[in-house]
C-alpha positions in Angstrom: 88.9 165.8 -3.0 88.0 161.9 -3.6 89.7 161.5 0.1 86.9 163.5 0.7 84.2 162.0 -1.0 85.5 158.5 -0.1 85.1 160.1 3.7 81.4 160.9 3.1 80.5 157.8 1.8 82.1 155.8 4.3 80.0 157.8 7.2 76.8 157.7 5.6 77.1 153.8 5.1 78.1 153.8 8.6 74.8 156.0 9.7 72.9 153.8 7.3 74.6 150.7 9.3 73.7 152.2 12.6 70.2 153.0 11.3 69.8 149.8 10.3 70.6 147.9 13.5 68.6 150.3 15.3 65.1 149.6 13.4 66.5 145.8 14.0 66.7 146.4 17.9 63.3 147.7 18.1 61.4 145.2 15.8 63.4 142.2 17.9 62.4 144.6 21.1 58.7 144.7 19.7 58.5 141.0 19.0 59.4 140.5 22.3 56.7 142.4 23.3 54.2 140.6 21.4 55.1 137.5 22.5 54.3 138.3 26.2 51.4 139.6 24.6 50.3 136.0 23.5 51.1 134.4 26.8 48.9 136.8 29.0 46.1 137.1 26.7 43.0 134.8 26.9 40.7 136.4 25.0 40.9 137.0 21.2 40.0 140.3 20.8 41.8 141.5 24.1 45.1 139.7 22.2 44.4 141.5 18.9 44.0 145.0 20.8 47.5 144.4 22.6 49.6 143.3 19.6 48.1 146.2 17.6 49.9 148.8 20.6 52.8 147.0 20.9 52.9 147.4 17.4 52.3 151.3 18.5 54.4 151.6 21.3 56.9 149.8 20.7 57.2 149.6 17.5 56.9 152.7 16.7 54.4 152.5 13.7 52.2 155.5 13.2 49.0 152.8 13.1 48.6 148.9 13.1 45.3 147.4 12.8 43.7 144.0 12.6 41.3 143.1 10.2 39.4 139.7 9.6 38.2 137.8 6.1 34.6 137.4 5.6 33.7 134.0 4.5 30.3 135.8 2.9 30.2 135.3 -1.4 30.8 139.3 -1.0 34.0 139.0 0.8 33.7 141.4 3.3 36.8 143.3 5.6 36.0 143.7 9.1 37.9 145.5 11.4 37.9 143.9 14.9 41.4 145.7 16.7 43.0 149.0 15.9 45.8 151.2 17.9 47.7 154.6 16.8 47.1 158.0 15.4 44.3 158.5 13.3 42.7 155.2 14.3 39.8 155.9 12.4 41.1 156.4 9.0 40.6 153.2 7.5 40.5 152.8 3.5 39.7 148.8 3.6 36.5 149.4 5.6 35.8 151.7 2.6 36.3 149.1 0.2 34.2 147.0 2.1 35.4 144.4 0.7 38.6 142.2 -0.3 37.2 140.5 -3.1 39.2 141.7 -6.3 36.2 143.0 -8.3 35.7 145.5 -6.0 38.7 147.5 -7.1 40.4 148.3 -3.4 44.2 148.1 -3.8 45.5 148.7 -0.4 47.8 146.5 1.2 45.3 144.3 3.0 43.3 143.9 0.6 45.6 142.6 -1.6 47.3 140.5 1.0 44.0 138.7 1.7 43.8 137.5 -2.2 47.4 136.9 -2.3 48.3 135.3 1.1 51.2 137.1 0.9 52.9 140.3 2.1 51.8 143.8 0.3 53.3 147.1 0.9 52.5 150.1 -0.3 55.8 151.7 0.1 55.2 155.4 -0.8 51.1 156.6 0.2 52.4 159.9 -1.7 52.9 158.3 -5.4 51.1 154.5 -5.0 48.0 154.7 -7.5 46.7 152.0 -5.3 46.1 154.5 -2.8 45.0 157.1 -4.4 41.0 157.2 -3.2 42.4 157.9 0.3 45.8 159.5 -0.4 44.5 162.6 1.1 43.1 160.6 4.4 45.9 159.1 4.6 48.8 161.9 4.5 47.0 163.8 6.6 46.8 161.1 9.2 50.6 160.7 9.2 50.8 157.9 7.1 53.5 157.5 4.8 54.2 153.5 4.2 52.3 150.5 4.9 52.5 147.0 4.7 49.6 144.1 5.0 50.6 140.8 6.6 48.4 137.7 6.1 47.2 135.6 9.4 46.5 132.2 8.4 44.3 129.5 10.2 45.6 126.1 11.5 44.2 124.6 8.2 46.8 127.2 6.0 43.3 129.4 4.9 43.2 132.8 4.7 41.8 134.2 8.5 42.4 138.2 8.0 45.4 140.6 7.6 47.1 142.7 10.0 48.0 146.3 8.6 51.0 148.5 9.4 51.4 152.0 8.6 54.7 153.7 8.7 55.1 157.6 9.3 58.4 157.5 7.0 57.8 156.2 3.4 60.5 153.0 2.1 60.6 151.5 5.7 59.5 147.7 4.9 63.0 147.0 3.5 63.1 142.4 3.7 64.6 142.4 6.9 61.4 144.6 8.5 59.2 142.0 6.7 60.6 139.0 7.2 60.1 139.6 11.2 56.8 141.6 10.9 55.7 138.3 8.9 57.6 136.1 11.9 55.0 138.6 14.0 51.9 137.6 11.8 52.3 134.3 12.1 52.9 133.9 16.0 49.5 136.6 16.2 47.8 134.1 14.1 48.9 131.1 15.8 47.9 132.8 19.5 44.6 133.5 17.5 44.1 129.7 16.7 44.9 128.6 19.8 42.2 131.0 21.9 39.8 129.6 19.6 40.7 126.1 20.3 41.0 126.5 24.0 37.0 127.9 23.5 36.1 125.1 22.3 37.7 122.7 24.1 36.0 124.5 27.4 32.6 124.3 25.6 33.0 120.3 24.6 34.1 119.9 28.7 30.7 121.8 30.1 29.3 119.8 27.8 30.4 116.9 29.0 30.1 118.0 32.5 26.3 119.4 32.5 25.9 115.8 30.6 27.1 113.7 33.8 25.1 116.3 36.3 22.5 115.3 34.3 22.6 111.6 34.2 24.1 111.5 38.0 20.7 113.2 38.7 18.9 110.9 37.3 20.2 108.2 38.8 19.6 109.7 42.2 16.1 110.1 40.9 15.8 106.2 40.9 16.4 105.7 44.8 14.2 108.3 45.6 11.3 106.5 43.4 11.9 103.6 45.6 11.8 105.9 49.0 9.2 108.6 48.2 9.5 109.9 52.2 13.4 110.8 51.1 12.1 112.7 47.8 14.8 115.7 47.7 16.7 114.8 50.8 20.0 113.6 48.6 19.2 117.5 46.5 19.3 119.2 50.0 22.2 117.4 51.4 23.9 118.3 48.3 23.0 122.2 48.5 23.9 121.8 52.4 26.9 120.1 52.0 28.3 122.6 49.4 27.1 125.8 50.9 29.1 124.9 53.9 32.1 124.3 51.7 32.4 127.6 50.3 31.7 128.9 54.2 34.8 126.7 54.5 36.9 128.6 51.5 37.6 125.4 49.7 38.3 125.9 45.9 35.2 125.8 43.6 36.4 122.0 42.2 36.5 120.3 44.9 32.8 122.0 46.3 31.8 120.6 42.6 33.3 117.5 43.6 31.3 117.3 46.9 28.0 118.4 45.2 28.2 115.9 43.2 28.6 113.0 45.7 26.0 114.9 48.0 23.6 114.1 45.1 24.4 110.4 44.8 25.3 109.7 48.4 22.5 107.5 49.0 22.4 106.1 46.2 23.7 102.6 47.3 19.6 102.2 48.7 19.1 100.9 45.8 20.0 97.4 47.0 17.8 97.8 50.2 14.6 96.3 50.0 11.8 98.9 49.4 9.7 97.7 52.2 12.5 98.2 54.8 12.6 102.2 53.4 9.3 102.8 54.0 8.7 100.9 57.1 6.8 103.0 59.5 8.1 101.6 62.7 11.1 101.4 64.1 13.3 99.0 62.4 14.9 95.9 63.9 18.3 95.7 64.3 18.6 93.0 61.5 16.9 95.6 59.2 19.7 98.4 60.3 22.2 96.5 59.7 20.9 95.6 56.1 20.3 99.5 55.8 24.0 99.9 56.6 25.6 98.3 53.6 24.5 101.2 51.6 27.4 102.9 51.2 29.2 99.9 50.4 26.8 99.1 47.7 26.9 103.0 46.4 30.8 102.8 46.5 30.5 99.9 44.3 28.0 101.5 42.0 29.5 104.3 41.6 33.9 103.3 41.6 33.5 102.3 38.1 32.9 105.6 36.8 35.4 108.0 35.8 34.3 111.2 37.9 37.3 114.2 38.0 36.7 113.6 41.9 36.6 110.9 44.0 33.1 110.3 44.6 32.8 107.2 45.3 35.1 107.4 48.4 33.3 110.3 49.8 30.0 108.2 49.2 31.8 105.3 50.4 32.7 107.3 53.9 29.7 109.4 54.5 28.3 107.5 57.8 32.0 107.6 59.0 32.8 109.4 62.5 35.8 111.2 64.2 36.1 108.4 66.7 35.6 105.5 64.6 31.9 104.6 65.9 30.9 105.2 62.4 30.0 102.7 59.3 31.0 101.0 57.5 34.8 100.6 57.8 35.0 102.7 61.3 37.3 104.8 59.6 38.9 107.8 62.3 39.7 111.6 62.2 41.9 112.2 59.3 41.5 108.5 57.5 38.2 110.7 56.8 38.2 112.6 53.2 37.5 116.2 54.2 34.7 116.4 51.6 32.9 113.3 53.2 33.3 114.7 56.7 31.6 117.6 55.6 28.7 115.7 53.5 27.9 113.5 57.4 27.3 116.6 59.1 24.9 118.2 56.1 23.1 114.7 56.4 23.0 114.5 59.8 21.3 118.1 60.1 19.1 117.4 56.8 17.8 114.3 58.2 17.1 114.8 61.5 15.2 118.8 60.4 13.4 116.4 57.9 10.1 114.4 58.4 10.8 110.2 58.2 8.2 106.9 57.8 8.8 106.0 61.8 9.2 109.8 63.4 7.8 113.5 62.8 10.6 115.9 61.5 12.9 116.9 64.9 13.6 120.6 63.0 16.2 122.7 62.1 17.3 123.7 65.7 17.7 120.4 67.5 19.8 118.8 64.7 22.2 121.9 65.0 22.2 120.7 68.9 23.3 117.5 67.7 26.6 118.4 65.5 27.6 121.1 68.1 26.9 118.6 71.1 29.4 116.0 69.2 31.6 118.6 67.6 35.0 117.1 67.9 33.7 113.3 68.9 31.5 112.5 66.1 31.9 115.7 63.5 34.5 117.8 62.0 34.9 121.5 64.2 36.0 123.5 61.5 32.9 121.6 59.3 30.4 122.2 62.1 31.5 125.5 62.8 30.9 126.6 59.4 27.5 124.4 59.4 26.5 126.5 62.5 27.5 130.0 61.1 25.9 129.3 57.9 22.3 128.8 59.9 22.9 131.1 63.2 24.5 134.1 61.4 23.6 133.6 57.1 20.0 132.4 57.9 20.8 129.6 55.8 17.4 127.8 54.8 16.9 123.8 53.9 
C-alpha cells in the first residue's frame, strides 16, 4: 500500500516536473518571439500590437493587452494594443482610471501604483475582481497578471496585462520572465520614441540648411537679376533627371542641393561683367571662369552629408577634358556633377541672357545629344532627352 502511494506521488511530481518545463519551453519560445518582434518593428503601436499576439499565439494566454499611464491629475488608463479572446472585455477601461481613489483593483491598476508585478491569481474568488467577475469568467479568463513598463528615466509608462484561461499559472518562474518580457517591451518602446525624435531634430536640421543654402543662392542672383531662378531650375532639372536615372533619393538630395548653390561662386565676379549686354572679352571669360573655384572655396568649409562642394567645384567639367576649371575627364567626373553640366547647359541656353535672346528648349536638347559622349554623360543625356521628348518635362 505505501509502495503504492509512494508510486503515485512519485508520478505526479514527475507530471508536475514535466508540466513545468513545458510552460518553461513555451515562455522561453514566446520570448523569443517577442524579441524578433522588437527588431522588426518601427512603429510603436505596430510593436505593442505584435507583442500582445505573441503573447496570444505563442504564448498561449487567453488575452494580453497593453495599456498606458495618463500623466492627467485624474490618472487615466488607456488602452492603445490588445490581442485574444474576448478582446473587448476590459475592466481597467472601466475604472477609467489607475489612481487609487478610484477603487479599481485589477492587476494593472495596481501595478501602475506599485511599479511592481500584480496577479490576480483566481478571477473566481479575488474580491478585487469582483465588479467584472462575471465579464470576465465568461470571457475565459481565469488568472491574470499586470506587468509594469517603465521609461528610460525609471517612471511609470503603462502596464501590460495577461490573462490566463487556467487559474494559479503565474507561479515566480512565469513572472520573473514575463517581467524579463516587460522590460525588453518597454525598452523597444523607449527606443521608437527616441529614434522619432532623433528623425524630427535631423529634418530639422536639414529643412534649416535648405533654408539658409537658399538664401545664399538668393545673394548671387541679387547681384545677376537676368539669372533670377536659373540656379532653382537647374536644381529641379538636375534632380528630375536623377530619379529618371534610378539613383537613390540621397544622393538626388545631395545634387539638388549643389544644383541650388552651383553658381554661387559669382559672387566674386564683378557685377558689371554679369550684366554686360555684349559679348564679353575674353579677359572677362576668363575672370567668369574662376567661379567654381571661388564656390568650391565657399562652400568646402561646410559640413554638407554630400559632397557639394566638388560637384560645384566640377560642374563646367567635360568628358574630354575641354572643360573648366581643372580639365578634369570622363570618370575623374563625380556622376552627380556630370549630371548638374548637362541640366545647366539645357537651362541656360532654353533661357533668355544680357548679350542673346533665349535659344529655347529644343536647340539646347540638340546641343547635349549632338555632344553626347564628347562633352556629356550618355546615360545623363539620355535620361535628360527622355525626360523632355517622352515626360513632357517643363523648365
Amino acid at each position: 500500500m505505501l509502495a503504492t502511494i509512494a508510486q503515485g506521488q512519485d508520478i505526479t511530481e514527475r507530471r508536475q516536473a514535466e508540466e513545468k518545463n513545458l510552460r518553461l519551453n513555451r515562455m522561453y519560445r514566446t520570448i523569443s518571439q517577442c524579441n524578433q518582434a522588437l527588431v522588426r518593428a518601427t512603429d510603436e503601436l505596430e510593436l505593442c500590437r505584435a507583442m500582445c499576439q505573441v503573447l496570444v499565439e505563442h504564448g498561449g494566454y487567453r488575452l494580453a493587452r497593453v495599456s498606458y499611464a495618463g500623466g492627467d491629475p485624474e490618472k487615466s488608463l488607456v488602452r492603445v494594443a490588445w490581442a485574444g479572446a474576448g478582446e473587448d472585455f476590459c475592466p481597467a477601461d472601466a475604472c477609467l482610471t489607475w489612481a487609487d481613489t478610484g477603487g479599481c483593483q485589477v492587476p494593472v491598476a495596481r501595478t501602475l501604483r506599485s511599479g511592481t508585478p500584480q496577479i490576480c491569481h483566481d478571477i473566481a474568488t479575488d474580491p478585487g475582481f469582483a465588479p467584472w467577475r462575471d465579464a470576465a469568467l465568461a470571457c475565459g479568463y481565469a488568472s491574470n497578471i499586470g506587468l509594469p513598463l517603465f521609461d528610460g528615466d525609471g517612471r511609470i509608462l503603462g502596464g501590460l496585462s495577461i490573462y490566463s484561461a487556467e487559474p494559479h499559472v503565474f507561479n515566480e518562474d512565469e513572472t520573473l520572465l514575463l517581467s524579463e518580457l516587460a522590460g525588453d517591451l518597454a525598452f523597444g518602446i523607449v527606443n521608437i520614441r527616441a529614434r522619432a525624435e532623433r528623425m524630427g531634430i535631423l529634418e530639422k536640421l536639414e529643412l534649416s540648411l535648405d533654408h539658409a543654402v537658399t538664401a545664399i543662392a538668393a545673394t548671387v542672383e541679387m547681384r545677376d537679376p537676368y539669372t533670377a531662378g536659373h540656379q532653382r531650375r537647374v536644381a529641379k532639372l538636375a534632380a528630375a533627371i536623377a530619379k529618371e536615372m534610378g539613383l537613390p533619393e540621397q544622393q538626388v538630395e545631395g545634387l539638388r542641393m549643389a544644383g541650388v548653390v552651383h553658381d554661387i561662386g559669382k559672387i566674386h565676379v564683378p557685377a558689371e561683367i554679369l550684366s554686360n549686354p555684349s559679348k564679353l572679352t575674353a579677359a572677362e571669360f576668363e575672370i567668369i571662369k574662376t567661379h567654381p573655384q571661388a564656390g568650391y572655396d565657399i562652400l568646402k568649409g561646410i559640413d554638407f552629408p554630400w559632397p557639394v562642394a566638388e560637384i560645384v567645384y566640377q560642374h563646367h567639367e567635360k568628358l574630354d577634358g575641354s572643360g573648366y576649371p581643372r580639365g578634369l575627364k570622363g570618370e575623374e567626373i563625380l556622376l552627380e556633377a556630370r549630371i548638374l553640366t548637362v541640366a545647366d547647359v539645357v537651362e541656360a541656353m532654353a533661357s533668355h541672357r544680357p548679350y542673346r535672346p533665349g535659344f529655347g528648349v529644343f536647340p539646347s536638347l540638340q546641343e547635349i545629344a549632338r555632344n553626347k559622349g564628347k562633352f556629356y554623360d550618355k546615360k545623363v543625356v539620355t535620361a535628360c532627352l527622355r525626360l523632355f521628348m517622352e515626360k513632357n518635362y517643363e523648365l
